[in-house]
C-alpha positions in Angstrom: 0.0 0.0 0.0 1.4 3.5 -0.9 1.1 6.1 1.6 0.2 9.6 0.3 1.8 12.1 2.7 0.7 15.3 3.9 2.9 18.4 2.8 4.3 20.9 4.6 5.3 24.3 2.7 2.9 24.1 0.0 2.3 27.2 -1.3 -1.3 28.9 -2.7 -2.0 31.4 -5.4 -4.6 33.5 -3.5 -5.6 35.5 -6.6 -7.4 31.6 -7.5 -11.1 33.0 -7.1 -12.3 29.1 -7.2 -10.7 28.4 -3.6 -11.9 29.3 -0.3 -9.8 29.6 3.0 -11.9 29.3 6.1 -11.3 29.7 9.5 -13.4 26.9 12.0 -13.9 26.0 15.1 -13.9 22.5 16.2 -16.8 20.6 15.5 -15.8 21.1 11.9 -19.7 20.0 11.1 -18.8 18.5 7.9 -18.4 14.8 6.8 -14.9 14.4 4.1 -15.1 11.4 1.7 -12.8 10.0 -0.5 -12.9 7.7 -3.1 -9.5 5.4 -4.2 -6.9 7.8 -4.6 -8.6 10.5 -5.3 -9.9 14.1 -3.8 -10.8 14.4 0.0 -14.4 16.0 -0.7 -16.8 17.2 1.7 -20.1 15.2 1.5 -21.9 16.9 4.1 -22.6 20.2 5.9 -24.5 20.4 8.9 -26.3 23.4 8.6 -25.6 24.6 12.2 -22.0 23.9 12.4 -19.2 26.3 12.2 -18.4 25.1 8.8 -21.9 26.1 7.2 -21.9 29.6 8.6 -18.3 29.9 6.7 -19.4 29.2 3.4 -18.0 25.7 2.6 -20.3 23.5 1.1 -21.2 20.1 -0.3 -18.6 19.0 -3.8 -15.9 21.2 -2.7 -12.7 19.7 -2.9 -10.0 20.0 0.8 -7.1 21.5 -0.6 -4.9 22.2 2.5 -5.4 22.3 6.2 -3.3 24.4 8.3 -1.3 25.5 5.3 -0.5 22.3 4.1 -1.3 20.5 1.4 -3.2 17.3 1.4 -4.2 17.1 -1.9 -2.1 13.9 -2.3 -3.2 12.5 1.0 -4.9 9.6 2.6 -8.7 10.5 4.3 -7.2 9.0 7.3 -4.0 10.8 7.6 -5.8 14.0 7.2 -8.9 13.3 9.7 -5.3 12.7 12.4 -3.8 15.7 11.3 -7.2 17.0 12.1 -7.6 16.2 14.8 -4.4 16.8 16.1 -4.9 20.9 15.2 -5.8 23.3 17.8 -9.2 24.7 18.3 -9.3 26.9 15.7 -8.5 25.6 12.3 -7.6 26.6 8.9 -8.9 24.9 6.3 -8.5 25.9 2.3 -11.1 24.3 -0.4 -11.4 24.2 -4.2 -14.9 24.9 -5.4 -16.1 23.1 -8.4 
């Protein structure tokens, strides 16, 4: 098995009007899927949790949390490096 690995330094383009950085609280209040090597994509909002009143929603793509990326990372990794964040985290999504 081949272990996709979060990255640290990854850099964004913030003039990319299709992604979204967002500040949350934990309970997140979303559900992340991921099929076979693909995307980590949120599949579910809960419409009172901190990441509702942010603006993320349903399709769009995790691009980076805490500043780095996991666009080439496994849904478990990510959900640890979750929830090994602080309170307060940043997360950064791609909107289709």
């Amino acid at each position: 098995m081949q272990h996709r690995m979060i990255s640290s330094g990854f850099t964004f383009t913030d003039n990319d009007d299709d992604q979204i950085l967002v500040s949350l609280q934990k309970l997140l209040g979303i559900v992340l899927e991921q099929d076979t090597e693909g995307p980590i994509i949120v599949a579910n909002v809960d419409k009172g949790g901190s990441a509702a009143r942010s603006g993320v929603m349903m399709g769009d793509i995790l691009l980076a949390v805490q500043n780095a990326s996991v666009e080439k990372a496994d849904l478990s990794e990510v959900l640890t490096f979750i929830g090994n964040a602080p309170r307060v985290i940043n997360l950064r999504f791609l909107r289709r």
